[in-house]
N, C-alpha and C positions, 0 to 999 in steps of 0.2 A: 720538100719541106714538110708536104704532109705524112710521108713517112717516118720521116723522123719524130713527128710531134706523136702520132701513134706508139711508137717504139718506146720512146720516154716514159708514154699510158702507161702500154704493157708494162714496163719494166717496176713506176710503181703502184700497180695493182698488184705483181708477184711479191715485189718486198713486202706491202703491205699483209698481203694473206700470209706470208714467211713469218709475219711479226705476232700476226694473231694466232696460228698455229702454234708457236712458242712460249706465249704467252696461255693459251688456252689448253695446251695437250700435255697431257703427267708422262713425265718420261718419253716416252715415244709414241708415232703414231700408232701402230701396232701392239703397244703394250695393254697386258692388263693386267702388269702387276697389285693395280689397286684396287681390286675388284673381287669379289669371291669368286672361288671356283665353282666349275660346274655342277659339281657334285653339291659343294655347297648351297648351287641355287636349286638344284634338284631338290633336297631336303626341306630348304624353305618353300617351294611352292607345292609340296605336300602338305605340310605344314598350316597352309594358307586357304587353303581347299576344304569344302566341305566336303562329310565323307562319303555323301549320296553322289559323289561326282569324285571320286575316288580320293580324297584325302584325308585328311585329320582333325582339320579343325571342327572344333563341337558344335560350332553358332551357325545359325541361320543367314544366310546372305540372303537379303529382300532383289526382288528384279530378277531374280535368276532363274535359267532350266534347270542348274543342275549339270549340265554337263561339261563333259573332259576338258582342260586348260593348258594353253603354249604359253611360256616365258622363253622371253630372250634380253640377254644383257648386251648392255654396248658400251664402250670406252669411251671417254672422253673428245674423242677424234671420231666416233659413227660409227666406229665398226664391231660387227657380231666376235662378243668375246665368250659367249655359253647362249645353248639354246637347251629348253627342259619340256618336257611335257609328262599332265599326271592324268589319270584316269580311264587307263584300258586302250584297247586299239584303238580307237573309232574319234577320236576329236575332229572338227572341220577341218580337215585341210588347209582350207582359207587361210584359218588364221595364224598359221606357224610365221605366214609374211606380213600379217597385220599384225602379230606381237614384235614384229621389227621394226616394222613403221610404228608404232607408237615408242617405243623404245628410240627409234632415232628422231623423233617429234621431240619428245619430251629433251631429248641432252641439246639437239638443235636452237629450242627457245627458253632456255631456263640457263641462268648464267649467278655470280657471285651476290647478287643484290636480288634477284627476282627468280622464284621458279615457281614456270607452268607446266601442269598437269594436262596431257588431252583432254579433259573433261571441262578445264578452260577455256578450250577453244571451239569448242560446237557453239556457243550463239556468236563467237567474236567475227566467224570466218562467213558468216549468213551476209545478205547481200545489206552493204548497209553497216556493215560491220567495223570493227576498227580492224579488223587484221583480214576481210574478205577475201579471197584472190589470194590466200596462204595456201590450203588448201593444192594450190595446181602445181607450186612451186614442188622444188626437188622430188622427182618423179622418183620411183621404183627404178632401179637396175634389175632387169627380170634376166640378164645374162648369171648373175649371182643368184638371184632371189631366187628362181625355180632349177637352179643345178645339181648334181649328183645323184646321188642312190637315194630313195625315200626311207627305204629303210635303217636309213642313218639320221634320221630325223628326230631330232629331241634329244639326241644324247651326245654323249663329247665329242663326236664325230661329225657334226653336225655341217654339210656343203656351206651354210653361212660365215661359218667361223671364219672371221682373218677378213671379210669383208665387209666393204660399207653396201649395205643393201637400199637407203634414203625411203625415201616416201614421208608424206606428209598424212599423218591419222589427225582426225579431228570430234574423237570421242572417245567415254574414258577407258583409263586399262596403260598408259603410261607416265611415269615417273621420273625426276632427277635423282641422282643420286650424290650424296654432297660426300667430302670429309671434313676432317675437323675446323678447319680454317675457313670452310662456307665455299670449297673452290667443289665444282663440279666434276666431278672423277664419271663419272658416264650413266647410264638411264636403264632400268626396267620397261617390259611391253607385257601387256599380260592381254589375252584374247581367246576364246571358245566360248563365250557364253554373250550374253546381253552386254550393253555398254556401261551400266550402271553397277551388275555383278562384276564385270571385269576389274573395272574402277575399287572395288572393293576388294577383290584378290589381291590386287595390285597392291593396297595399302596395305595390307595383314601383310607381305610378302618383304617391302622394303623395311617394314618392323625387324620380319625375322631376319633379313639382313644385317641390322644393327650389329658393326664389331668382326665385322668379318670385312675381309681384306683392309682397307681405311674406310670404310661405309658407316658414316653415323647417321641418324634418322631424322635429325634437325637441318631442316632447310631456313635459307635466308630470308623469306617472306614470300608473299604470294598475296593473290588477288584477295583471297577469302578470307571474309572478317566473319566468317559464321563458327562459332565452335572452335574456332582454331584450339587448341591446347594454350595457355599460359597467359590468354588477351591477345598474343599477337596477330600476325596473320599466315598463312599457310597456302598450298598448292591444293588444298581438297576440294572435291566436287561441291558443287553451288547449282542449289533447285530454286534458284526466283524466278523464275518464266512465269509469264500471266501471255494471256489471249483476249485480245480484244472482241467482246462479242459482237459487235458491229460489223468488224473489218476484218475479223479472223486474225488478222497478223499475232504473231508471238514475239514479246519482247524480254529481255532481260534486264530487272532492273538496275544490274552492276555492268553488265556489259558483257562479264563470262559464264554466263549461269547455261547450263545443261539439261537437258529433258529430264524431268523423271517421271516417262512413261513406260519405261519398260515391264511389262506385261501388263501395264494400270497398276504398277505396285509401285509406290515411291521409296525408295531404296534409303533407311536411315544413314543420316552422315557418317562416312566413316573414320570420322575423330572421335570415336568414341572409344576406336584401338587407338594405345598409343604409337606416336612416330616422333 
């Protein structure tokens, strides 16, 4: 009998994920027709980059070193559909698979009605937190995540492509990415510099997206009532953190707010480019 009542489980637990899967993934798992292409995301995250850190953009990114930047896009389903990299040989390593994980962070918790940004989730996931213990959840596939030839890295060749790489990032530098109708068509990760500068690439980045494949740059709301553009609310980074001088603890006064210590420089909101 207990067999049976498991089997039932399983059974629907499968339909059920069959149901969401259908309901949540454009065209196919695999696809990414809705998405720009590589080349296209290439162009925008030069674009997005300052030029002291080899790109194009004219503006100052606050928080930052300055140096070399990975993007990676993912579909709606997780999986790596372009990976880019701008600024010379030498970028960290690290982060080719940190700009995945946040890329799969962000498509993972950002849905029709609400999208977060990693830069959401550093105080959420602190102990104490509302989303605490998110963090540990859907680990790194490092069978995918560290495979192939490196020097196929960053470019349409890229070992990631065609797979779901997971990991949960929990600081900024990833994105939803919406189409017209507010559905989730899949997520940017952007990673080589500080949490605060990436967070900022990231935003210039899904700007320059705007129009390319179904990618529009209006999301369906979000936590942040600060600056959002038009009144509403948005997915942008949130600096409320205060320190109790007594007791040291650091809190957030919304629940998602994010350091901005990176380098001691508080990194201006980046709604001040449009998205």
């Amino acid at each position: 009998m207990k067999k049976i009542q498991l089997a039932v489980i399983s059974a629907l637990l499968i339909s059920s994920a069959s149901a969401f899967a259908a309901d949540r993934v454009i065209v196919s798992d695999k696809s990414c027709a809705s998405l720009p292409t590589q080349a296209e995301l290439q162009t925008a995250l030069v674009a997005s980059v300052v030029s002291t850190a080899g790109g194009t953009d004219a503006t100052t990114t606050s928080g930052g070193l300055g140096f070399p930047m990975w993007a990676t896009m993912v579909n709606s389903a997780g999986r790596v559909c372009a990976v880019a990299k701008v600024g010379g040989t030498d970028p960290w390593p690290g982060s080719r698979v940190i700009s995945a994980q946040k890329a799969y962070t962000a498509n993972a918790f950002s849905n029709e009605k609400l999208a977060l940004s990693t830069a959401n989730l550093f105080t959420a996931v602190q102990p104490g937190g509302s989303l605490y213990g998110l963090q540990h959840s859907n680990p790194v596939n490092p069978l995918f995540a560290y495979a192939g030839d490196s020097t196929k890295f960053g470019t349409a060749n890229d070992p990631m492509v065609g797979f779901r790489i997971g990991g949960i990032n929990v600081f900024g530098g990833g994105l939803a990415l919406y189409d017209a109708n507010k559905k989730v068509v899949g997520a940017i990760g952007v990673s080589g510099d500080t949490s605060c500068a990436d967070h900022q690439v990231a935003w210039k980045l899904r700007g320059q997206l705007f129009g390319k494949g179904a990618v529009v740059a209006k999301v369906p709301g979000g936590v942040n009532t600060l600056g959002a553009l038009g009144g509403g609310t948005d997915d942008n980074i949130i600096f409320d953190l205060t320190t109790n001088t007594t007791t040291g603890n650091v809190t957030s006064a919304g629940g998602f707010g994010h350091t901005n210590g990176c380098l001691n420089v508080k990194a201006p909101l980046a709604g001040n480019v449009a998205n």
